[in-house]
C-alpha positions as CSV (number, residue, x, y, z in Angstrom):
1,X,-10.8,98.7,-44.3
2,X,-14.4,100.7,-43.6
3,X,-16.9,99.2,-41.5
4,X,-19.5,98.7,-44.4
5,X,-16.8,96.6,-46.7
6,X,-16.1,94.6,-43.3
7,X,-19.6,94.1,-43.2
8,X,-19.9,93.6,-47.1
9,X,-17.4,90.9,-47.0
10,X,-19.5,89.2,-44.1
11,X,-22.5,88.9,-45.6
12,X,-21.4,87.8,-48.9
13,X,-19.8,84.4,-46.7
14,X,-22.6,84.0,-44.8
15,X,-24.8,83.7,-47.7
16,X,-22.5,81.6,-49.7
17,X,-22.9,79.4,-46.7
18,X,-26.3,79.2,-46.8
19,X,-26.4,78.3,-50.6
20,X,-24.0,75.7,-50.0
21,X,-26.0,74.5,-46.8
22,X,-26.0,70.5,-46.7
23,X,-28.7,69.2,-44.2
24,X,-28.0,65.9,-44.3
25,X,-24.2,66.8,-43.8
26,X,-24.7,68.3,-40.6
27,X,-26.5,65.9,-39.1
28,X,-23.9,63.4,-39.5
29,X,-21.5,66.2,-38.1
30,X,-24.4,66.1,-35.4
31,X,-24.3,62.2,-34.8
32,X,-20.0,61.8,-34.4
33,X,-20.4,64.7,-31.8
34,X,-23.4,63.3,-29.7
35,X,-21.4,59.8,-29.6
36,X,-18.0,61.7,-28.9
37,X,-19.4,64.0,-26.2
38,X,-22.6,62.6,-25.0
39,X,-25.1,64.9,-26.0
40,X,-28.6,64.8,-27.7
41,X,-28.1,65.0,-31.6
42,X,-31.2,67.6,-31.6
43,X,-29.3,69.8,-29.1
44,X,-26.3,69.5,-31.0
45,X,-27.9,70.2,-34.8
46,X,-29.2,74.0,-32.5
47,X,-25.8,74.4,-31.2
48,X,-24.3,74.1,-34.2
49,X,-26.3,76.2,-36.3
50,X,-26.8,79.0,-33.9
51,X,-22.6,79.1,-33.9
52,X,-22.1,79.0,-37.2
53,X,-24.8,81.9,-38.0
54,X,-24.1,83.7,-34.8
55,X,-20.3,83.0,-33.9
56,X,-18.8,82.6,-37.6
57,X,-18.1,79.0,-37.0
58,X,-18.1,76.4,-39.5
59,X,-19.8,72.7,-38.9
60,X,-16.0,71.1,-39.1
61,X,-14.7,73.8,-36.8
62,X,-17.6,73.3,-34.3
63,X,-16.5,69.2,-33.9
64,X,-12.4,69.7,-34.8
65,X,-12.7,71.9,-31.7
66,X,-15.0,70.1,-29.3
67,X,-17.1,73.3,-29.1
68,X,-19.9,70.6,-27.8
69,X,-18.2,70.7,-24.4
70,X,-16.4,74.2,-24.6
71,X,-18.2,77.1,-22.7
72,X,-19.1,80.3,-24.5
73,X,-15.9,82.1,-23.3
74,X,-13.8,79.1,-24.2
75,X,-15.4,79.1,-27.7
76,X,-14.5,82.5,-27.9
77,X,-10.7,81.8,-27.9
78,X,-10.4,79.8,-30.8
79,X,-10.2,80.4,-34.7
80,X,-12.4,79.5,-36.9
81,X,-12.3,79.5,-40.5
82,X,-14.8,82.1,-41.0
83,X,-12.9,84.6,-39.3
84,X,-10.0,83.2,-40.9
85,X,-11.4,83.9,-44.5
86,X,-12.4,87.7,-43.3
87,X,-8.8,88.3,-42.3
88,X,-8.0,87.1,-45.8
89,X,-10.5,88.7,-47.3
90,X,-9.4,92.1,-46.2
91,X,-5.8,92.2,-45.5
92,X,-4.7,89.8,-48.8
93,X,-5.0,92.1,-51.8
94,X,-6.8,90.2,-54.3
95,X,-4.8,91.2,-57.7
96,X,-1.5,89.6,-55.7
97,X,-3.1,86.2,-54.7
98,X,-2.8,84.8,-58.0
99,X,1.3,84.4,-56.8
100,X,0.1,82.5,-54.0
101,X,-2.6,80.2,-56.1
102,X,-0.1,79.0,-58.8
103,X,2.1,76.9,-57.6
104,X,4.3,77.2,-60.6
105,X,3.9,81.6,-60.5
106,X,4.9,80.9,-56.6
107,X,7.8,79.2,-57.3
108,X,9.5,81.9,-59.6
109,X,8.4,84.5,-57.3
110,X,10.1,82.8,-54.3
111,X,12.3,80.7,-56.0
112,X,15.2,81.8,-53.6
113,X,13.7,80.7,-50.5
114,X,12.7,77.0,-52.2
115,X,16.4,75.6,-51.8
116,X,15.6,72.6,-54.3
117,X,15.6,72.5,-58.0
118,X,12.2,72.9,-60.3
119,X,11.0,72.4,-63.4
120,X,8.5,73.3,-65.4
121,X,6.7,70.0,-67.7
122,X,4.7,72.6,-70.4
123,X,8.5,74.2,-71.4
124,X,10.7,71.5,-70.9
125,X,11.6,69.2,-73.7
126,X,11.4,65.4,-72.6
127,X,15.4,65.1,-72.5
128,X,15.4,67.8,-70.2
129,X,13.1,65.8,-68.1
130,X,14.6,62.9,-68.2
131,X,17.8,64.5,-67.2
132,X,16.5,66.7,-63.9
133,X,15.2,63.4,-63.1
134,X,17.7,61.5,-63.1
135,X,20.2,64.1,-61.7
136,X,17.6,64.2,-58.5
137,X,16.7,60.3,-58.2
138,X,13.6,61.3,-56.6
139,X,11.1,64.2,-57.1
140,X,7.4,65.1,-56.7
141,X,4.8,65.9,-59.1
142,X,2.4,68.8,-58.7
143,X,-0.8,70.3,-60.4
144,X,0.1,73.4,-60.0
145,X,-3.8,74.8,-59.0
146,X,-4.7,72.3,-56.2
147,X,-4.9,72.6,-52.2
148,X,-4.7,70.0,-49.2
149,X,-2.2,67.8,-51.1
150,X,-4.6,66.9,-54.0
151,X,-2.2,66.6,-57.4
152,X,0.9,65.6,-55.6
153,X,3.0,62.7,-56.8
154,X,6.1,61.1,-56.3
155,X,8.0,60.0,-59.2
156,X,11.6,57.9,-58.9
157,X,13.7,57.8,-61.7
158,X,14.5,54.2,-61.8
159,X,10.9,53.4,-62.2
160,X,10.5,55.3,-65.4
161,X,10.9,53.6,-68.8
162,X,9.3,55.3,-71.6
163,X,10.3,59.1,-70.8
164,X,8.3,60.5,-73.8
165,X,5.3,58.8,-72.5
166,X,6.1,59.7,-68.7
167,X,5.8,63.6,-69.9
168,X,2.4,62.7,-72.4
169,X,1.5,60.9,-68.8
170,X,2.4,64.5,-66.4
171,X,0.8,66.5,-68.8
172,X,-2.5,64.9,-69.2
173,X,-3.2,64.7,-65.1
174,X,-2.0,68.5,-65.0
175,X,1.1,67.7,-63.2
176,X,3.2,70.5,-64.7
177,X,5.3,71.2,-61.9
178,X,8.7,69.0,-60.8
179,X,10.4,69.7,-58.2
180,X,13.6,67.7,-56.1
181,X,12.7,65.7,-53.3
182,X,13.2,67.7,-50.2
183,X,15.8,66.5,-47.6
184,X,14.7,67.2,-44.5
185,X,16.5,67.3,-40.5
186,X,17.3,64.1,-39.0
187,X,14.6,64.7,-36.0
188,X,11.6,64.9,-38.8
189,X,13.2,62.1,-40.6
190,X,13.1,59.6,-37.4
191,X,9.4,60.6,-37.0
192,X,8.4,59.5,-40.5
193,X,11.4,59.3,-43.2
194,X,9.1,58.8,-46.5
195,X,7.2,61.9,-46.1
196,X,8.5,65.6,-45.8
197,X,6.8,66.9,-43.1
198,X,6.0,70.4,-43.0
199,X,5.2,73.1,-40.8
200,X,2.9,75.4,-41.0
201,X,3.8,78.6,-39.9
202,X,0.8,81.4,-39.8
203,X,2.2,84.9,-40.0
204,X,0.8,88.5,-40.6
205,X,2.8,91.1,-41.8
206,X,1.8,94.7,-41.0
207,X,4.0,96.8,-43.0
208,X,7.2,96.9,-40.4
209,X,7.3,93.5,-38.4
210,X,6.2,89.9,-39.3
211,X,4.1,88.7,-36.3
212,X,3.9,84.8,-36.2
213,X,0.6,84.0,-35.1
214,X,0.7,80.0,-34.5
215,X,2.2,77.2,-35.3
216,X,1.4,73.2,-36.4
217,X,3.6,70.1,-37.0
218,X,2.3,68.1,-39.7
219,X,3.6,64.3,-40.0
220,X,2.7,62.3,-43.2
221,X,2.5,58.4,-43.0
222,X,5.2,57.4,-45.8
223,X,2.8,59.2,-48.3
224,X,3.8,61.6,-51.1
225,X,1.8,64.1,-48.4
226,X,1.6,64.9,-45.0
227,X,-2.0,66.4,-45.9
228,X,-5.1,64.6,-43.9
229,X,-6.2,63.2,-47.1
230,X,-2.8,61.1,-47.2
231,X,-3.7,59.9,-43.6
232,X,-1.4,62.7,-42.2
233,X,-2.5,64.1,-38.9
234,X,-0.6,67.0,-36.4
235,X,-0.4,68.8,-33.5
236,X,-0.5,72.0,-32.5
237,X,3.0,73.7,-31.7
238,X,3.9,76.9,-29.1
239,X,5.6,79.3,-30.2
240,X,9.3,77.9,-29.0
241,X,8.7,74.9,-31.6
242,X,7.5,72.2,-28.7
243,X,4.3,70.1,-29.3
244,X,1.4,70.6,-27.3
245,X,0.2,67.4,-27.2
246,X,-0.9,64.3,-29.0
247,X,-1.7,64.6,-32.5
248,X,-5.0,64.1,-34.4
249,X,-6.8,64.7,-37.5
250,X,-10.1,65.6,-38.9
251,X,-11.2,62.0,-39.1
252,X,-11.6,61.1,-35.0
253,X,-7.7,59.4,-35.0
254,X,-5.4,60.2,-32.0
255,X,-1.6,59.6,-31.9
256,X,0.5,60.0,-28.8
257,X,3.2,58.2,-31.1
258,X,3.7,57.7,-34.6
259,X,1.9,55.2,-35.9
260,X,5.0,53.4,-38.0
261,X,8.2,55.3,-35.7
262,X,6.8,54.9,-33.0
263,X,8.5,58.6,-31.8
264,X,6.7,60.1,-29.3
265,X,4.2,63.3,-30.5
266,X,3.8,65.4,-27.2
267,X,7.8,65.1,-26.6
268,X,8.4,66.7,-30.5
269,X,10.6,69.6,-30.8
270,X,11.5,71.7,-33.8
271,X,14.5,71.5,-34.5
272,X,16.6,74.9,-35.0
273,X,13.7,76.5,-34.2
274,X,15.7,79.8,-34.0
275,X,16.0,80.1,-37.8
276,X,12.5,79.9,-38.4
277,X,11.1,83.9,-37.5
278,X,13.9,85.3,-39.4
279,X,13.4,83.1,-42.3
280,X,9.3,83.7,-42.8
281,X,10.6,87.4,-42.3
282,X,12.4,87.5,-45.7
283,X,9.4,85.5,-47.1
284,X,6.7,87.6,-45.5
285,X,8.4,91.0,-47.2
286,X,8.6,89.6,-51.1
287,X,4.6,89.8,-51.4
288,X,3.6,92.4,-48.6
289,X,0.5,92.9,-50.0
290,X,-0.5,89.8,-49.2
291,X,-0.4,90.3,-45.5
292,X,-2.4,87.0,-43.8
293,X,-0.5,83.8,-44.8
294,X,-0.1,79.8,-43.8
295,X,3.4,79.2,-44.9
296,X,4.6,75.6,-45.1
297,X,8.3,75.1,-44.8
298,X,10.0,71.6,-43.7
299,X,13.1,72.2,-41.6
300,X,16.1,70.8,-43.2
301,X,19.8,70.0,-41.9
302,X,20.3,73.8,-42.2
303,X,17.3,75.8,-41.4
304,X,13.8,75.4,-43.3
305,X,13.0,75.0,-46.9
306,X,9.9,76.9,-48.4
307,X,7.0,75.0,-49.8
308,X,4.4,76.8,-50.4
309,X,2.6,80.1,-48.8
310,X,-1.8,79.9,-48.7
311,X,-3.4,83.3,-48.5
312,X,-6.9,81.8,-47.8
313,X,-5.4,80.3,-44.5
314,X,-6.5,77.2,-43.3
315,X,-6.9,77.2,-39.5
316,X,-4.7,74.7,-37.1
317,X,-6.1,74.9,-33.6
318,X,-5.8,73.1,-30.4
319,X,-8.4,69.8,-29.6
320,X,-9.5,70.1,-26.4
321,X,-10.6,66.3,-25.8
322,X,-6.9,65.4,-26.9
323,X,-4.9,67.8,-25.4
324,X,-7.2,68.9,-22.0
325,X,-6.5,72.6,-22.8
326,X,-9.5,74.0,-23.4
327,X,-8.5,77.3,-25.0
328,X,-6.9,78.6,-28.6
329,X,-5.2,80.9,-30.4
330,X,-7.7,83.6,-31.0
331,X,-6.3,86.4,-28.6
332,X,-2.8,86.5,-30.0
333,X,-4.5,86.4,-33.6
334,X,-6.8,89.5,-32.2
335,X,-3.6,91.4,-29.9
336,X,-1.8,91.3,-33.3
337,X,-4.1,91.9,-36.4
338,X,-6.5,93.9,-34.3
339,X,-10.0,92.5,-35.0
């Protein structure tokens, strides 16, 4: 892409920011990073502006990342989402994103990489409900245009009564898309066995070789989710599949076990691990227009399971404060993409 549309793209998000600018919002970003780090709030409100104007850093990444006690050049090794959403915004071609968006469109694109059954509500007759249903015991309920596990339902067959009024029910919440219950390997299964728990693998393709760019474990409590919003939390992974640390989430919570297993986070290994490049390969070469993407896939018994791919990646990155190492992923991301 030219220069100018690099620099189009860049001022378009910066002045999105500033419309969506919350004052008030910051300095409460401000006030859990001055008690976490020991710092003035002033100095922090400064820092934290001047990064996000300056070093394309949003307020979340700036406290997710513990850029409060990072130096410059450590700062300058870690994704952020801003630079995140310019690598999507110029390497994702925008009439192919809708696949990725719909999770319903997704699912017939990739369909042979999803390794479960589907369904979807708006075609199928209430019978036919009932009977996928029943045939899978267990399955989950999506609205097909949602993100960060907002939508998502679980639904067991033996708790349903009034069929025709279970479909009425999906329907009206937007839940339009059923799909089987996803068995997944014994080792994710001792860490929390309620929740599938996925991993996200971020990948760019560039036309010959799918590059995986990093890796996070994400562990659910017993929720439909393993998504932060369901009390989920992760850690980061290296690129053999091996935890690099304790895990944490957006909300100041640290687990160097799970909190119900009790299965230690920072000994966590993928499991067959060597099946996962050559799987996002295949998955990475059915849309390659859509070059930047955070698949999630949940190793099963027999190598992983696709669940959904996200062109406007979200960033996983390292937490200095839990894990002492005080750099991220940025340079592999740069080496590769080139930016």
């Amino acid at each position: 892409m030219p220069n100018g549309n690099r620099l189009k793209i860049r001022l378009e998000y910066l002045r999105n920011r500033v419309r969506r600018f919350d004052a008030a919002s910051v300095i409460e970003r401000a006030k859990e990073v001055s008690a976490q780090h020991h710092k003035p709030v002033p100095v922090v409100v400064v820092d934290m502006l001047w990064s996000a104007v300056f070093r394309n850093t949003a307020f979340q990444d700036y406290v997710d990342w513990d850029f409060a006690i990072l130096s410059r050049a450590e700062r300058e090794t870690f994704m952020t989402h801003s630079i995140s959403n310019h690598i999507a915004m110029e390497y994702d071609a925008r009439e192919h994103r809708g696949t990725f968006q719909d999770k319903i469109e997704f699912n017939k694109v990739f369909d042979p990489f999803l390794k479960r059954r589907w369904l979807d509500v708006r075609t199928a007759s209430v019978d036919e409900l009932r009977e996928f249903i029943e045939s899978a015991g267990t399955v989950m309920g999506k609205v097909p245009f949602s993100n960060s596990g907002h939508g998502v339902h679980r639904h067991i067959a033996s708790e349903i009564t009034d069929w025709g009024a279970f479909r009425d029910r999906l329907l009206a919440q937007g839940q339009t898309l059923i799909e089987e219950y996803i068995q997944q390997h014994p080792v994710l299964a001792e860490v929390c066995p309620g929740t599938a728990n996925t991993t996200r693998v971020t990948t760019f393709f560039d036309g010959e070789t799918t590059h995986i760019l990093s890796m996070a474990q994400k562990f659910g409590r017993g929720q439909a989710s393993d998504q932060q919003t369901f009390g989920g939390f992760y850690t980061m992974l290296d690129l053999n599949g091996h935890s690099m640390g304790r895990g944490y989430d957006s909300h100041g919570s640290v687990h160097a076990t799970h909190p119900e297993s009790g299965v230690s986070i920072p000994d966590f290994q993928l499991p067959l691990m060597e099946t996962v490049h050559p799987f996002i390969d295949q998955v990475a070469r059915v849309v390659p227009e859509v070059r930047y993407v955070g698949w999630d896939i949940v190793m099963g018994e027999d190598g992983p399971v696709l669940v959904e791919g996200n062109w406007a990646v979200g960033v996983y990155e390292n937490k200095p404060s839990v894990t002492g190492i005080r750099t991220g992923s940025r340079p592999r991301f740069q080496e590769i993409i080139g930016f």
